[in-house]
Wavefront OBJ file of the C-alpha trace (Angstrom):
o trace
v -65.618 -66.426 -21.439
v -61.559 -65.973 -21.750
v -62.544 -63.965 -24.733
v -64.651 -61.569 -22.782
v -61.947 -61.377 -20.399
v -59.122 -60.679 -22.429
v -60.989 -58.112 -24.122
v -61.452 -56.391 -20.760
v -58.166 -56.625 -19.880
v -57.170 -54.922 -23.242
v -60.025 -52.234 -22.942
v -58.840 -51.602 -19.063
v -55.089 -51.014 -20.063
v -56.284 -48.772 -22.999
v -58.181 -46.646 -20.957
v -55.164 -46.710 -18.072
v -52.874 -45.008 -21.267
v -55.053 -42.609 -22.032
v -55.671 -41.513 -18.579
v -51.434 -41.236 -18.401
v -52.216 -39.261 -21.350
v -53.877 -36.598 -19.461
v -50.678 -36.070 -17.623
v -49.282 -31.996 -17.832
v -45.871 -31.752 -18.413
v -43.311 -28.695 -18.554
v -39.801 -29.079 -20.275
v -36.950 -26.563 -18.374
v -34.551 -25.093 -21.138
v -31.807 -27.344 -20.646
v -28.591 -26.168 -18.643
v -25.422 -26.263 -21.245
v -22.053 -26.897 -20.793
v -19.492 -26.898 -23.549
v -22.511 -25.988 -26.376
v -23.410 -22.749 -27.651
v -26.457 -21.652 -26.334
v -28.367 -21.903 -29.644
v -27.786 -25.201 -29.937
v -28.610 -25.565 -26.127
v -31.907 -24.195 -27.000
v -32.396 -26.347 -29.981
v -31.908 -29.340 -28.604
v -34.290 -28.109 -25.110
v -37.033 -27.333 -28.205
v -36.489 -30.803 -29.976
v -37.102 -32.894 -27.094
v -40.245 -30.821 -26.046
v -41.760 -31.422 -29.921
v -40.170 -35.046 -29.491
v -42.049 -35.985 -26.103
v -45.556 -34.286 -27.345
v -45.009 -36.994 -30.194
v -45.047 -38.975 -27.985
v -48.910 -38.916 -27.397
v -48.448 -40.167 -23.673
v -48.066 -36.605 -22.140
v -49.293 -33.374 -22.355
v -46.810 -30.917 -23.100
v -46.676 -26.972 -22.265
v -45.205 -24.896 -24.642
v -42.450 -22.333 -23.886
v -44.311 -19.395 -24.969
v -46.862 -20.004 -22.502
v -44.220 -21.016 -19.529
v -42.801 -17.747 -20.273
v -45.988 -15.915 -19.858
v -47.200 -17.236 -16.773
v -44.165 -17.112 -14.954
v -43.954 -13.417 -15.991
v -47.833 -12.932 -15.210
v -46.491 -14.636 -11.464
v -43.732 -12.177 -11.432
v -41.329 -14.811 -11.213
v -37.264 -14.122 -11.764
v -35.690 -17.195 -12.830
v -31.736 -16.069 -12.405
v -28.760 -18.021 -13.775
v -28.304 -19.886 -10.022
v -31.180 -21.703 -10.309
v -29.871 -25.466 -10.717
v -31.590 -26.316 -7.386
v -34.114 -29.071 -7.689
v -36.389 -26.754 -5.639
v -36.257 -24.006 -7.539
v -37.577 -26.164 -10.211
v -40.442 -27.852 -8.552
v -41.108 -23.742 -7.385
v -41.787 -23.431 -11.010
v -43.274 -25.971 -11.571
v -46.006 -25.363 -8.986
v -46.587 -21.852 -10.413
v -47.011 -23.517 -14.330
v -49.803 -25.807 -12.238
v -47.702 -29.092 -14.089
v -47.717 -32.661 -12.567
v -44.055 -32.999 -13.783
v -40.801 -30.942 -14.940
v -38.351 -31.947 -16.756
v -35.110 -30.584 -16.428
v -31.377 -31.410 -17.202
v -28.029 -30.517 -18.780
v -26.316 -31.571 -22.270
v -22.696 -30.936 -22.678
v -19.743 -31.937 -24.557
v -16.310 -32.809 -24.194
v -13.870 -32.972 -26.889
v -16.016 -34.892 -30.023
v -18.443 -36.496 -26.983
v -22.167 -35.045 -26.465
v -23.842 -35.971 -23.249
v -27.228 -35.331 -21.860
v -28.551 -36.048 -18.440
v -32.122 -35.397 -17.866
v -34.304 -35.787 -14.973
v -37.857 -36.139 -14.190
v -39.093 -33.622 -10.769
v -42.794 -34.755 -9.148
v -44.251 -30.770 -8.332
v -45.937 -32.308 -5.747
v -43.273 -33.812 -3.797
v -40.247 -32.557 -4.804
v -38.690 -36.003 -5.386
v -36.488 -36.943 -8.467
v -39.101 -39.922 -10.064
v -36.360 -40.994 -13.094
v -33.731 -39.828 -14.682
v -31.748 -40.633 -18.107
v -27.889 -39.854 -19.057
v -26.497 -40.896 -22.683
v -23.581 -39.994 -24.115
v -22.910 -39.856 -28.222
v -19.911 -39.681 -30.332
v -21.007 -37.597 -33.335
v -21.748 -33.959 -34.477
v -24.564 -32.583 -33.377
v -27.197 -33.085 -36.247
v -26.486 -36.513 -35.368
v -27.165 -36.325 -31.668
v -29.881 -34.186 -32.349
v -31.808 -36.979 -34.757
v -30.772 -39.737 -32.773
v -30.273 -39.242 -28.525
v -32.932 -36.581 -28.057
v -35.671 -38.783 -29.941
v -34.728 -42.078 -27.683
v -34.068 -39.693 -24.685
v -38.011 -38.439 -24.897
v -39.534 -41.919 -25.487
v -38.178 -43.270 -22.330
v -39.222 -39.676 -20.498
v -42.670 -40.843 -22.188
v -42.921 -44.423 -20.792
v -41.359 -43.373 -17.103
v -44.328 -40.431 -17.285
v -46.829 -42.807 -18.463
v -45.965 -45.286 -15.313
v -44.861 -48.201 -17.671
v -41.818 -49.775 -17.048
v -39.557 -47.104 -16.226
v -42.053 -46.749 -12.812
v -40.752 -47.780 -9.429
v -38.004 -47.366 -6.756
v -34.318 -48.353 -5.926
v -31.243 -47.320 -3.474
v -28.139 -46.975 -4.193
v -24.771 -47.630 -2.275
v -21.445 -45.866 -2.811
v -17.859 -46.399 -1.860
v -14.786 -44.424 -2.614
v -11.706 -45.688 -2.659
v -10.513 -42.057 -0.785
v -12.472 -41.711 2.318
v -15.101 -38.725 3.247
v -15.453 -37.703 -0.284
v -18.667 -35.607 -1.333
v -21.385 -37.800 -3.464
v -23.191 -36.263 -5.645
v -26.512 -38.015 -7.782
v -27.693 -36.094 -10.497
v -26.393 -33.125 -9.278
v -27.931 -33.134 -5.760
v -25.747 -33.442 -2.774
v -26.488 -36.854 -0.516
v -23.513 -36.145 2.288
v -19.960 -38.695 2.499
v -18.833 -41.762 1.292
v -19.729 -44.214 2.201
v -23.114 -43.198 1.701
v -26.417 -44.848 0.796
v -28.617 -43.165 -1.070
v -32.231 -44.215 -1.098
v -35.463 -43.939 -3.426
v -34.126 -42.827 -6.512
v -36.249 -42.912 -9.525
v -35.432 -46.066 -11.769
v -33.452 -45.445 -14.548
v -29.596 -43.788 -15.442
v -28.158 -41.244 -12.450
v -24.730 -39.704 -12.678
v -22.999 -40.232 -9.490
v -19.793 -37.819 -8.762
v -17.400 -38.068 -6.319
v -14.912 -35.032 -5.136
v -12.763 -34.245 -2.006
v -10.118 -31.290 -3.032
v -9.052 -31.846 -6.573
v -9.499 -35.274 -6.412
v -12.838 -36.190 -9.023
v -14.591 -39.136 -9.982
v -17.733 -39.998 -11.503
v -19.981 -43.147 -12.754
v -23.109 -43.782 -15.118
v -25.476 -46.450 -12.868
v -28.267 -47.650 -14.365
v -31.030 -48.626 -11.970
v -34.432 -51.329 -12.129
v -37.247 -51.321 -9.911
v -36.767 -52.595 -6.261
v -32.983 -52.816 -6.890
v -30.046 -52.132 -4.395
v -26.658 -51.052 -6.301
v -23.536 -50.875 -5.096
v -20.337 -48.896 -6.684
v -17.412 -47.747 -6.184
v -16.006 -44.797 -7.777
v -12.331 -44.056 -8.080
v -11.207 -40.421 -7.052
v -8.032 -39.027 -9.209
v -6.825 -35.763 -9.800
v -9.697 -33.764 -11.600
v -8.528 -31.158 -14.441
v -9.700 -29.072 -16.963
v -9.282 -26.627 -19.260
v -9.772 -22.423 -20.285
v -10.180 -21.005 -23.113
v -8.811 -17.042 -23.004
v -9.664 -14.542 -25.787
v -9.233 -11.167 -25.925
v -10.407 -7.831 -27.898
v -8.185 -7.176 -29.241
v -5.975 -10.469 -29.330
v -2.380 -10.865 -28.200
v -3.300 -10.017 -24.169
v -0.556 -11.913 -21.538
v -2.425 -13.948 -19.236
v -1.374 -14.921 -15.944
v -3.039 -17.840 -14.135
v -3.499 -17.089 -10.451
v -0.990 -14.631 -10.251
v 1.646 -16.777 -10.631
v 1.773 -18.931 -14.344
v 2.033 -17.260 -16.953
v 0.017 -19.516 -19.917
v 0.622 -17.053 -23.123
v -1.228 -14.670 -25.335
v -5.167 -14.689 -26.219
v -6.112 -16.506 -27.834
v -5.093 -19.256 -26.399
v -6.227 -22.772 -24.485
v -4.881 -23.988 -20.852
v -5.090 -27.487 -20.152
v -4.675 -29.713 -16.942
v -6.099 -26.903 -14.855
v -7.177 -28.142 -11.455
v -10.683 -27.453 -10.182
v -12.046 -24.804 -8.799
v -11.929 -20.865 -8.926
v -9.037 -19.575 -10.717
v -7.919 -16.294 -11.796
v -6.879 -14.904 -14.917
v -5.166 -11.225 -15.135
v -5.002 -9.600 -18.745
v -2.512 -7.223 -19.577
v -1.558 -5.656 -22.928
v 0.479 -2.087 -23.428
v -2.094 0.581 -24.034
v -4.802 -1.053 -22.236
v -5.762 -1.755 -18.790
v -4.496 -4.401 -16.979
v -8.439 -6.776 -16.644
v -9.243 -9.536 -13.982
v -10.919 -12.609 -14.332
v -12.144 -15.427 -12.178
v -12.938 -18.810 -13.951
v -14.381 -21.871 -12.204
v -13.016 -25.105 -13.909
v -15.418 -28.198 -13.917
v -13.763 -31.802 -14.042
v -13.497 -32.164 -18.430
v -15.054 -29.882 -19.352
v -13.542 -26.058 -21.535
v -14.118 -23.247 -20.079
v -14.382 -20.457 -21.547
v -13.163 -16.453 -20.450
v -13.912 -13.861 -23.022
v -12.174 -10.020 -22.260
v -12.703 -6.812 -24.039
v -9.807 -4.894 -23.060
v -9.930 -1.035 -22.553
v -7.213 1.556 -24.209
v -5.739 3.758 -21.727
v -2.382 6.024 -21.802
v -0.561 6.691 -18.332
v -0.799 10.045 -16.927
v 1.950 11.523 -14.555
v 1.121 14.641 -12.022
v 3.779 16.025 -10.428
v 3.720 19.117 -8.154
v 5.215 20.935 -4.738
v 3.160 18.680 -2.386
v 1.851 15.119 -2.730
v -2.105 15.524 -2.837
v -4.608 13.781 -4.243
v -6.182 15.146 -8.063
v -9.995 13.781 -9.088
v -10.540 12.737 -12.816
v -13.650 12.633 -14.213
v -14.148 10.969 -17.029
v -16.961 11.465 -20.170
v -19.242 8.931 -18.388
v -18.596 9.887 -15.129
v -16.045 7.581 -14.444
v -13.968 9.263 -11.851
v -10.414 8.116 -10.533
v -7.988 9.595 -8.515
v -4.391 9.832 -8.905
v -1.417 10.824 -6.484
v 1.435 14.241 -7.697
v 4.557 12.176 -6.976
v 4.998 11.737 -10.660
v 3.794 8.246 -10.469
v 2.123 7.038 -13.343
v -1.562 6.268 -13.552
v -3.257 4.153 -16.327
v -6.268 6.488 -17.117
v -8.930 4.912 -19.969
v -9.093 7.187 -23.606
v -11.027 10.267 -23.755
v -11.134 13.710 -22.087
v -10.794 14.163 -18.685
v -11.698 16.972 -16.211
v -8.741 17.613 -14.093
v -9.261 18.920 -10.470
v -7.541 19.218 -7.135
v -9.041 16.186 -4.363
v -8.046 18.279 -1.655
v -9.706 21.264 0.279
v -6.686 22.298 1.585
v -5.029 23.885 -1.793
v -6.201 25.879 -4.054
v -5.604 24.662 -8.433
v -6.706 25.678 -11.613
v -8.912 22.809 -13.062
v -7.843 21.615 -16.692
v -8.927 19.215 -19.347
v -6.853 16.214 -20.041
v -7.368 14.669 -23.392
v -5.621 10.777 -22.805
v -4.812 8.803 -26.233
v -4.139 5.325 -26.576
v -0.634 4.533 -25.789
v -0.054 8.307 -24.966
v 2.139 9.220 -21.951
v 1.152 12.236 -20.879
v 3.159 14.406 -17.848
v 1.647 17.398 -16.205
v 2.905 19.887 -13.792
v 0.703 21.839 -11.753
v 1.285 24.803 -9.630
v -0.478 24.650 -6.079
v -1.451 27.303 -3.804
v -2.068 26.119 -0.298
v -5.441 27.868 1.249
v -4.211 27.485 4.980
v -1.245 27.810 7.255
v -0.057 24.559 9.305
v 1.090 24.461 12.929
v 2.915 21.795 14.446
v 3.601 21.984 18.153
v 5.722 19.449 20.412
v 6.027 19.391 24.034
v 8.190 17.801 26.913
v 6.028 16.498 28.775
v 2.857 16.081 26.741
v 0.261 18.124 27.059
v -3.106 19.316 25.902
v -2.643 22.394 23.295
v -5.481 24.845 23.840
v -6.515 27.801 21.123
v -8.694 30.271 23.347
v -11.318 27.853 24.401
v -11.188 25.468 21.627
v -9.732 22.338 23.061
v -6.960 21.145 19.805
v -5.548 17.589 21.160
v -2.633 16.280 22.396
v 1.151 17.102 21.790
v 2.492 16.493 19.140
v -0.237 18.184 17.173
v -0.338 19.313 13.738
v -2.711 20.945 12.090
v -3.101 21.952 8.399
v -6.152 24.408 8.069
v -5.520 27.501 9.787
v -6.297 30.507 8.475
v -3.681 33.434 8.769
v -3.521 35.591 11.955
v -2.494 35.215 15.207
v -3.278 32.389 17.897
v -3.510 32.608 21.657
v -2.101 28.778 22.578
v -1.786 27.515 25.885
v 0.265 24.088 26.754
v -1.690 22.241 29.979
v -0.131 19.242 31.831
v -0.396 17.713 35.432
v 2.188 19.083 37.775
v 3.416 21.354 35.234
v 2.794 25.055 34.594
v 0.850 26.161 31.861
v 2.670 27.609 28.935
v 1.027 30.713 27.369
v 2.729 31.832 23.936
v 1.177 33.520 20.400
v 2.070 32.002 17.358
v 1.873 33.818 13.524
v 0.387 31.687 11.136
v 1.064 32.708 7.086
v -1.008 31.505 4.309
v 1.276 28.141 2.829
v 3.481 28.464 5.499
v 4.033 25.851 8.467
v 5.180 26.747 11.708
v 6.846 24.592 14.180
v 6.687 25.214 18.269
v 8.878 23.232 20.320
v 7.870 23.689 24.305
v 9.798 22.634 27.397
v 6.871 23.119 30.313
v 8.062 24.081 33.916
v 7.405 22.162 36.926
v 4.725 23.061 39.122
v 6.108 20.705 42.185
v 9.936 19.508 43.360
v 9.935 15.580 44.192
v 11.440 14.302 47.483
v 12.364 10.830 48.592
v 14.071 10.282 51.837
v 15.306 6.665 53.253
v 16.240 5.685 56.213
v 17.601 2.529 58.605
v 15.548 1.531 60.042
v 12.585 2.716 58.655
v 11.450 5.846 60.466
v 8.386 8.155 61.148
v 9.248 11.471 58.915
v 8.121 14.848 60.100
v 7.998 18.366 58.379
v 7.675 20.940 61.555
v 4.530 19.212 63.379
v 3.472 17.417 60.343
v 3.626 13.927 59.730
v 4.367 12.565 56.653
v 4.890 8.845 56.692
v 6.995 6.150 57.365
v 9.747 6.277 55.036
v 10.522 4.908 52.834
v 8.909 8.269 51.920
v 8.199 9.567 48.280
v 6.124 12.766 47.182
v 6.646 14.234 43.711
v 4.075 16.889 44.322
v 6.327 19.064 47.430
v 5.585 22.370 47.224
v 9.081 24.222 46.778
v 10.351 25.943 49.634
v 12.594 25.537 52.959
v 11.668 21.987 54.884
v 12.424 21.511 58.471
v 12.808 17.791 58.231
v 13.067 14.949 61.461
v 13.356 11.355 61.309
v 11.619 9.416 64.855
v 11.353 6.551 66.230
v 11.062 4.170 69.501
v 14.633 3.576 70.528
v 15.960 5.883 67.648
v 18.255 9.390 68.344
v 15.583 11.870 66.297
v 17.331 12.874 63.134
v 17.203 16.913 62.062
v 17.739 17.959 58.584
v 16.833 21.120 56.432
v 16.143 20.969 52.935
v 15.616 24.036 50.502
v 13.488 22.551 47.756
v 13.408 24.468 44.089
v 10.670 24.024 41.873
v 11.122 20.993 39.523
v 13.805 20.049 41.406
v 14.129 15.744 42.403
v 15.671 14.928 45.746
v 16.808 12.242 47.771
v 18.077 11.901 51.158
v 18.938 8.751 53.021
v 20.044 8.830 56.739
v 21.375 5.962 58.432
v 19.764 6.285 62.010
v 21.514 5.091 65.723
v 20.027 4.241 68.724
v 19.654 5.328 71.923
v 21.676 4.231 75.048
v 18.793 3.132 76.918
v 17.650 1.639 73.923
v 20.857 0.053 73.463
v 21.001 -1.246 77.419
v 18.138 -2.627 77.231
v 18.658 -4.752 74.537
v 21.875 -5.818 76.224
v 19.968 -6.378 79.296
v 17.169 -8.246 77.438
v 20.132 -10.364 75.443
v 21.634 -11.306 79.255
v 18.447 -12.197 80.445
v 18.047 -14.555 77.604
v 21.639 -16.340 78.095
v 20.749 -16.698 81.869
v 17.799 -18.745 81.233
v 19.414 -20.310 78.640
v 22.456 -21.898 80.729
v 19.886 -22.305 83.985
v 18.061 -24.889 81.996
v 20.581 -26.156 79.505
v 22.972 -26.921 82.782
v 19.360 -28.548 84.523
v 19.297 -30.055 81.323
v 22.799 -31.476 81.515
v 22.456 -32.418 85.564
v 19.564 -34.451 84.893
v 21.164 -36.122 82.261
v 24.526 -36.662 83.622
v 22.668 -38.087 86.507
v 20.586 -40.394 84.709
v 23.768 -41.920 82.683
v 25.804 -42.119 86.490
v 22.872 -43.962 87.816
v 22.831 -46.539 85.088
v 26.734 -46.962 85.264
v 26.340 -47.402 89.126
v 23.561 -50.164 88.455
v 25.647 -51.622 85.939
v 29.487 -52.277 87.939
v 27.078 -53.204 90.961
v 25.194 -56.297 89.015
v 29.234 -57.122 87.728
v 30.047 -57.299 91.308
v 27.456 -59.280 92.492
v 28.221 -61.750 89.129
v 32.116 -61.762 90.388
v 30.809 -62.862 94.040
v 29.120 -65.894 92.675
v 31.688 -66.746 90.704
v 34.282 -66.669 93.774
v 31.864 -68.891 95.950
v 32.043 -71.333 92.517
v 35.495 -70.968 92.629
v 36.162 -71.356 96.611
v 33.750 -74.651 96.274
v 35.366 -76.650 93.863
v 39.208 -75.565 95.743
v 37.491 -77.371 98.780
v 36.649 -80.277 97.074
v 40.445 -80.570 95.492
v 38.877 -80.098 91.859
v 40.472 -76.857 90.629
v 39.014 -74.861 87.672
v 40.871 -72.305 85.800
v 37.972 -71.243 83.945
v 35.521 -69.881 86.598
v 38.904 -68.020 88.046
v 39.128 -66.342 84.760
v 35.246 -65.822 84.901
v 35.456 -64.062 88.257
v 38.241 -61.236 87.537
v 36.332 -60.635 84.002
v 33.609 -60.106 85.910
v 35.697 -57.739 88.261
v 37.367 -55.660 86.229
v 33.977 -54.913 84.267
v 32.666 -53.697 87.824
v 35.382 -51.448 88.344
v 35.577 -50.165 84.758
v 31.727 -49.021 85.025
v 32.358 -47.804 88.490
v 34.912 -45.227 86.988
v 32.452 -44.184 84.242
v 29.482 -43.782 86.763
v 32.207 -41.418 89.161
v 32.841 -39.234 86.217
v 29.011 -38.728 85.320
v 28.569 -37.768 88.933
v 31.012 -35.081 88.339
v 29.367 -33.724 85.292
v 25.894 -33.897 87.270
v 27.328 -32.359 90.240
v 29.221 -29.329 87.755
v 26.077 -29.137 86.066
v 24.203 -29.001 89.406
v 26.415 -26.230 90.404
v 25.440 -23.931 87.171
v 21.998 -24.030 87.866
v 22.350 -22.727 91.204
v 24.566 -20.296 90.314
v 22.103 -18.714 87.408
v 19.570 -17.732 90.151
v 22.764 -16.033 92.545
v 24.337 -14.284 89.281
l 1 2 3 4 5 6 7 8 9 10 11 12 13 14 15 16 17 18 19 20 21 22 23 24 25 26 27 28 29 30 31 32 33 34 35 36 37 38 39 40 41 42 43 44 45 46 47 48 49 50 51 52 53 54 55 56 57 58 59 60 61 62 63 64 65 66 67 68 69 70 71 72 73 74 75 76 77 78 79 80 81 82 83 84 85 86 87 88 89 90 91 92 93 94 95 96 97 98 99 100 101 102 103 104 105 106 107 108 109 110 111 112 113 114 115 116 117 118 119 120 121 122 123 124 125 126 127 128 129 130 131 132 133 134 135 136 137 138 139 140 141 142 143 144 145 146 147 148 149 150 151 152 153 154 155 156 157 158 159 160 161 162 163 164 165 166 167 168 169 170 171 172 173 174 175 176 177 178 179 180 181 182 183 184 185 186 187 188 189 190 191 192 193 194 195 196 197 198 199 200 201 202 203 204 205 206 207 208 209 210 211 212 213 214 215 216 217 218 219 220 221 222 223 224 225 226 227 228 229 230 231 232 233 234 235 236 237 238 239 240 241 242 243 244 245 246 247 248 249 250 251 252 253 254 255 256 257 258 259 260 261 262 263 264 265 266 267 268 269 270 271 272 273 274 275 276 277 278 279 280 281 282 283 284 285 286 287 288 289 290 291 292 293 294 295 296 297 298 299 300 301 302 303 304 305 306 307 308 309 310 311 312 313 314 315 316 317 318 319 320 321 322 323 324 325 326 327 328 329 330 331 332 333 334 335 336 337 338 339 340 341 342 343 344 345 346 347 348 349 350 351 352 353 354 355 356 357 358 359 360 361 362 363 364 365 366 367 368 369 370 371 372 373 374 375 376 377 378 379 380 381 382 383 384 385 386 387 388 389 390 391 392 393 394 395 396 397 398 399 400 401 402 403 404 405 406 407 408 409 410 411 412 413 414 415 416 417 418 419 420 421 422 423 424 425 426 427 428 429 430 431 432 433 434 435 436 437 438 439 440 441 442 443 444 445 446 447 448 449 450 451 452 453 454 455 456 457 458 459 460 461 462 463 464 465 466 467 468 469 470 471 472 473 474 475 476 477 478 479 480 481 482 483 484 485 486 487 488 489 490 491 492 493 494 495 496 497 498 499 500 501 502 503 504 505 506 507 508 509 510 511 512 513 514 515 516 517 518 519 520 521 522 523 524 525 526 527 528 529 530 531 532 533 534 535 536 537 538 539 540 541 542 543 544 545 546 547 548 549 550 551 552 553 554 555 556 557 558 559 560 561 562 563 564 565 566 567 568 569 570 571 572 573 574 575 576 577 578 579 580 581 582 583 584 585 586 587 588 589 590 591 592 593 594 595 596 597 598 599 600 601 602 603 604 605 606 607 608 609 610 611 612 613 614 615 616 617 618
C-alpha cells in the first residue's frame, strides 16, 4: 500500500513538471552597459538557447517576437526600461512570462541582473544578479548557463517560488531606493512582495550613491542598510579626427581625444569639442555610478568667413545640402562648414549682387561687398511727443524712424494735446536718411493764481474756482481778473495771456473794516463772558475757602473758652496748672490766625463779587 502511494506521489509531481512545462516564455534582448552591443546580443541569445535546454519552459524565439510585434505595429524605442512597457509586450507576444534584464561590466567585472515580469499582473515574480571576474567566453560558458537554470526552476514554481519584503535604511536620510531598477519612494522604506531570489537595491540623494546585492527566501523579512558616498564615474571622449580639446561643463578642461575622465560625478554633463579647422561640437553625457561612459564625435571642417561692408546687415548662406546660416558685415568672423556656398543679402532693405563662396578647410576667407540701399530713411523727433502722420496713414509716435521709404516727397503732420499741429514736407533720396527735429507750439497759456486766504476767482462774470486756482488750457488773450470773498476787500487784476505762455499770480488779500470790527467786537464779547464767569468762578471760591477759615478760628475759640474755665477752676481750688494756661493761648492765637485768613478770602470774594457785576454794566 506505501508502494502504491509513493508511486502516486511520484506520477503526481511528474505530471505537475510537465504541466510547468507548458509554460510560454519570451526573453527581452538584454539592456547593456559597458559591453558592445554584439556581445550584448550574444549573451541575450545564449541564455534564450540555455533556458529552452532547460526543458521546463517554452521559449519564443526572437524572429518570431520580432514579427508579431511588427504585425501589432508596435515601436519599442530606446526608453523603454519601464517594467510596464515590458509586460505591454509581453501581452501583445500572448507569453505567461518575460524575462528581461541588464549585463554590464566594470573594469575586468561582468555583471548580470535579470528579472522575471508575470504579463498578467505586472509584478516582478524573481529576479537573479551575479557578478564574474573573467573575460567574456568565460562568463558566457559559465554565469549565463547557471543564470537560466535558476530562471527555469523559479518558472517551473520549484523552489525559487514564493514571497518576501524587504526593509531598507540609509545611513543619509530621504535617499531614493531603488530595487531592480524600479523606484519604491525614501529611506526608510519597506518594500513588500518581491519575488524570492537576488534584487539589486540602490540608494542615491545628489551625488551621494550606494548599492547592495540581497538575496531573498520565501516568507522572509530582510533588513539592510546601505551606505551612501560620493558616486563617480568615468567618460570616454574620441574624436574624428583625434586630438579635439574637451572641456567638461564649460569649465575643466580634461585634454585631447582620445582620452578617459575619471571621478566624474553623476549626472548630465557636458562636453564641448573644439579643434582649428573644425567646428566647435557639443555633447551631453549622463554618468552612471562605475560604470565608462562613452562620447564618440565626428567633427566637421569649416574655414571662417569675414563680410564686411557700409552697413551692418544680415547675409544668408546656403549651403550644398541646404544648410543655411547667417552671418553679420562687421567683419566678424563666422565658422562656415567646407563646400560652396550661395552668398545673398538677408535683408529687403538693400539691394547686392549674390556670389558663390567656395570655404576650404582651415581657409580664412574675407569678402567685401558693395551695398545699395533700396529705400530712403526718415527719422523725426519732437518736443513734446507726438503722433507723426503721412497723409492719412497714421506712422507712430515721436521719435520715429523709418527705413523703407521710397523717394519723393511726404506731406507729415506732428499732432499733440494742447499743442498745434505742425505741417512740413520732407524729401526723401534713395540711401539717404533724413533727420526732422520739431519744436510744436502751444495751443493754450497756463495760469495759476494764489491767494490768502483762499478766495473765489472771477474772469468778468465768470467764476472760476476757489483758488488755489490752476488751468493750463486758458485761452490766450486779455483777462479781467477779481479775487472775492465774505469779509475780504475784492481784489482787481488784468492779465494779458500769450499763447504758450505759464503764469502765476499770488495776491495776499485784507479785510474789510466791518469785517475787521466785528471780529473785534466778537473777540470783546468773548473776554466779557470770560471774566463774568471766571470772577463768579473766583467769588464762589473765595467764599467757600472764607467760610471754612471762619468755621475753623470759631471752633479754636470755643476750644480756648474751655480751656479758660479749666484754667479759672483749678486757680479757685489753689492748684495752679501751667499747662492748660499754655493750652488756652495756643488755642487763641490759632483762632485769631484763621480769623485773618478767613478776612482776606472775604476780600477776594467780595473783589471777585464786584467783577461780575461790573461785566453786565460794562
Amino acid at each position: 500500500m506505501r508502494i502504491w502511494k509513493f508511486l502516486l506521489i511520484i506520477l503526481l509531481t511528474g505530471l505537475t513538471q510537465i504541466g510547468a512545462a507548458t509554460m510560454n516564455v519570451a526573453v527581452e534582448d538584454l539592456k547593456g552597459s559597458g559591453v558592445s552591443a554584439s556581445d550584448v546580443s550574444i549573451v541575450s541569445d545564449r541564455l534564450r538557447a540555455e533556458l529552452l535546454g532547460t526543458g521546463r519552459v517554452r521559449v519564443m524565439e526572437r524572429s518570431e517576437m520580432d514579427q508579431i510585434l511588427r504585425e501589432q505595429s508596435f515601436q519599442q524605442s530606446g526608453a523603454c526600461d519601464a517594467s510596464q512597457c515590458f509586460v505591454e509586450i509581453g501581452r501583445l507576444l500572448a507569453v505567461d512570462r518575460i524575462v528581461v534584464g541588464t549585463v554590464g561590466k566594470i573594469g575586468e567585472l561582468f555583471t548580470i541582473s535579470v528579472r522575471i515580469l508575470n504579463v498578467e499582473t505586472g509584478e516582478l515574480v524573481y529576479s537573479v544578479n551575479t557578478d564574474f571576474k573573467g573575460r567574456i567566453e568565460n562568463f558566457l560558458q559559465q554565469v549565463v548557463p547557471d543564470v537560466a537554470q535558476k530562471i527555469g526552476l523559479a518558472l517551473q514554481g520549484g523552489v525559487f517560488a514564493g514571497k518576501a519584503d524587504l526593509y531598507v535604511t540609509t545611513n543619509i536620510d530621504s535617499a531614493s531606493i531603488e530595487v531592480d531598477g524600479e523606484p519604491h519612494g525614501i529611506a526608510p522604506v519597506s518594500v513588500e512582495g518581491l519575488g524570492i531570489g537576488d534584487h539589486m537595491v540602490t540608494a542615491r540623494k545628489g551625488n551621494l550613491f550606494g548599492s547592495l546585492a540581497v538575496n531573498l527566501v520565501s516568507d522572509d523579512l530582510k533588513k539592510v542598510s546601505i551606505e551612501l558616498e560620493t558616486g563617480i564615474g568615468s567618460i570616454k571622449v574620441s574624436s574624428q579626427p583625434q586630438g579635439a580639446n574637451v572641456v567638461l561643463d564649460g569649465v575643466r578642461n580634461v585634454g585631447q581625444t582620445p582620452l578617459k575622465a575619471d571621478s566624474i560625478l553623476l549626472g548630465e554633463h557636458s562636453l564641448e569639442l573644439s579643434m582649428p579647422g573644425y567646428l566647435p561640437l557639443k555633447l551631453n553625457v549622463v554618468v552612471n555610478f562605475g560604470r565608462v561612459e562613452t562620447a564618440k564625435a565626428e567633427l566637421i571642417p569649416c574655414g571662417i568667413v569675414y563680410l564686411q561692408a557700409s552697413w551692418n546687415i544680415k547675409f544668408k548662406l546656403i549651403g550644398p545640402t541646404g544648410l543655411q546660416l547667417s552671418i553679420p558685415t562687421n567683419g566678424t568672423g563666422t565658422r562656415v562648414p567646407v563646400g560652396e556656398w550661395l552668398v545673398s543679402p538677408d535683408d529687403s532693405l538693400y539691394d547686392a549682387q549674390s556670389f558663390t563662396l567656395n570655404v576650404t578647410p582651415g581657409a580664412n576667407l574675407v569678402r567685401r561687398i558693395s551695398l545699395q540701399p533700396k529705400f530712403g530713411s526718415l527719422h523725426v523727433v519732437s518736443f513734446p511727443q507726438a503722433t507723426l502722420w503721412n497723409g492719412t496713414t497714421n506712422l507712430g509716435r515721436t521719435p520715429f524712424f523709418g527705413r523703407q521709404f521710397n523717394s519723393g516727397t511726404l506731406d507729415l503732420r506732428l499732432e499733440s494735446p494742447g499743442f498745434n499741429d505742425s505741417l512740413f514736407q520732407v524729401t526723401v533720396k534713395k540711401g539717404s536718411k533724413t533727420d526732422m527735429i520739431i519744436v510744436l507750439a502751444p495751443r493754450y497759456s497756463s495760469l495759476q493764481v494764489l491767494s490768502s486766504p483762499p478766495a473765489t476767482l472771477w474772469n468778468g462774470f465768470t467764476n472760476l474756482g476757489v483758488t488755489p486756482y490752476f488751468n493750463n488750457e486758458m485761452a490766450p488773450g486779455k483777462l479781467d481778473l477779481r479775487l472775492s470773498g465774505p469779509g475780504l476787500v475784492d481784489s482787481l487784476f488784468t492779465l494779458d495771456l500769450v499763447r504758450g505762455q505759464s503764469v502765476t499770480f499770488d495776491a495776499n488779500m485784507r479785510h474789510t473794516d466791518a469785517w475787521k470790527d466785528s471780529v473785534s467786537g466778537k473777540k470783546q464779547a468773548t473776554l466779557r463772558r470770560t471774566l463774568r464767569w471766571s470772577s463768579l468762578g473766583f467769588a464762589l471760591l473765595a467764599g467757600g475757602l472764607a467760610t471754612g477759615y471762619h468755621y475753623t478760628a470759631q471752633k479754636h475759640a470755643d476750644n480756648a473758652q474751655r480751656e479758660l474755665v479749666a484754667y479759672d477752676a483749678a486757680q479757685t481750688q489753689n492748684n495752679l496748672f501751667p499747662t492748660m494756661k499754655a493750652a488756652y493761648h495756643e488755642q487763641l492765637t490759632q483762632a485769631n490766625s484763621q480769623r485773618h485768613i478767613a478776612y482776606v478770602w472775604d476780600g477776594v470774594a467780595a473783589i471777585c463779587a464786584s467783577g461780575f457785576v461790573l461785566t453786565f454794566v460794562f
